[in-house]
C-alpha positions as CSV (number, residue, x, y, z in Angstrom):
1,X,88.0,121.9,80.9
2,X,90.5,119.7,83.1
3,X,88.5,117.8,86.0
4,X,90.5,117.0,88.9
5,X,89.8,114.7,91.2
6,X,91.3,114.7,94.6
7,X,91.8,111.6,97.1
8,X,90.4,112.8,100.7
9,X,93.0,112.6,104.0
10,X,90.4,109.8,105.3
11,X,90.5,107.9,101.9
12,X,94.9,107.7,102.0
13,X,94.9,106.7,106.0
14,X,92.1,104.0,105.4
15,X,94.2,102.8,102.5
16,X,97.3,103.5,104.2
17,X,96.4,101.1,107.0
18,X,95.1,98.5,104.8
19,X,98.2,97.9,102.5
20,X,100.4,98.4,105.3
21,X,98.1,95.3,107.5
22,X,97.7,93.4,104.3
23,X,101.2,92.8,103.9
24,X,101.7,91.8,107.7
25,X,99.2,89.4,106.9
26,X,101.0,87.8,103.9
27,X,103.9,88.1,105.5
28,X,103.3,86.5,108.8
29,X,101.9,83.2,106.3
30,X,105.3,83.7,104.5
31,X,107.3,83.6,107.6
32,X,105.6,80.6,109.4
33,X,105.8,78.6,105.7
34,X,109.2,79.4,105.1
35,X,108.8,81.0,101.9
36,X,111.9,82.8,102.1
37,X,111.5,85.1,98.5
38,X,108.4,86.1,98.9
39,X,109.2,86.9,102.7
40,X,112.2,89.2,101.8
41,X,110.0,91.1,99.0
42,X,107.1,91.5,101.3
43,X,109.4,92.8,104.1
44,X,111.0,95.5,101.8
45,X,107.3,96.8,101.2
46,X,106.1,96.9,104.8
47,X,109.0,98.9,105.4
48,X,108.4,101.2,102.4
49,X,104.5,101.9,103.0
50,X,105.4,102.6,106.8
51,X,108.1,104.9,106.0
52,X,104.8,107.0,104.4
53,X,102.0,106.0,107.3
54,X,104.0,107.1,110.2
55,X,104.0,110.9,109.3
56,X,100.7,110.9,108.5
57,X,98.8,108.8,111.6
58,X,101.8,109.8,114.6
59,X,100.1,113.6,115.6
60,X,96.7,112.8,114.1
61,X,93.3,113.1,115.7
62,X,90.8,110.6,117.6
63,X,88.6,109.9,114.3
64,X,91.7,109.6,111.8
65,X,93.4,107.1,113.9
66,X,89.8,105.0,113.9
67,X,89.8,105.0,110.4
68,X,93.4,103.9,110.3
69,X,92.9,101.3,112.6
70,X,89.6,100.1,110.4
71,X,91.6,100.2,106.9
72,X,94.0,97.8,108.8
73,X,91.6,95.5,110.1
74,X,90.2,95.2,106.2
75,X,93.9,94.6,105.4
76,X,94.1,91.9,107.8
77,X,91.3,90.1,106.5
78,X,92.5,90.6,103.3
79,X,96.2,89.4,103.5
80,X,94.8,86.4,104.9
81,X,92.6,85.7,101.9
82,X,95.2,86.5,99.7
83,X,97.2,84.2,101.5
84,X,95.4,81.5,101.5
85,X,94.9,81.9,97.5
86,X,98.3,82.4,96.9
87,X,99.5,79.5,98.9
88,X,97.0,76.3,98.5
């Protein structure tokens, strides 16, 4: 017997707006610290991930762009405190 398990819409735009925030975050403290390599890779992926989010949040409803929005908030806070590890 094969189990599947399948990731729900609300799961991938939560997720989707916290990776894409995240990496605002980290690369915001790149760009205002001048770390130029890590600010070019991180650039590449914000890029990538939105190339994915904009299909999925453009036409969507009231309660998936909330739980967008709160998946980046938790990416904001997030890229910060990876920031801040990362770079002191």
């Amino acid at each position: 017997m094969k189990l599947r398990y399948t990731v729900s819409e609300e799961v991938k735009l939560f997720f989707g707006g916290l990776i894409q925030v995240l990496l605002v975050a980290i690369n915001t403290y790149q760009l205002a610290h001048e770390k130029w390599v890590g600010c070019f890779i991180v650039g590449f992926f914000i890029s990538f991930v939105w190339t994915f989010n904009v299909k999925r949040i453009a036409f969507g409803k009231l309660s998936e762009r909330i739980i967008y929005a709160l998946g980046a908030a938790t990416g904001a806070v997030a890229g910060l405190g990876i920031s801040i590890a990362l770079y002191q």
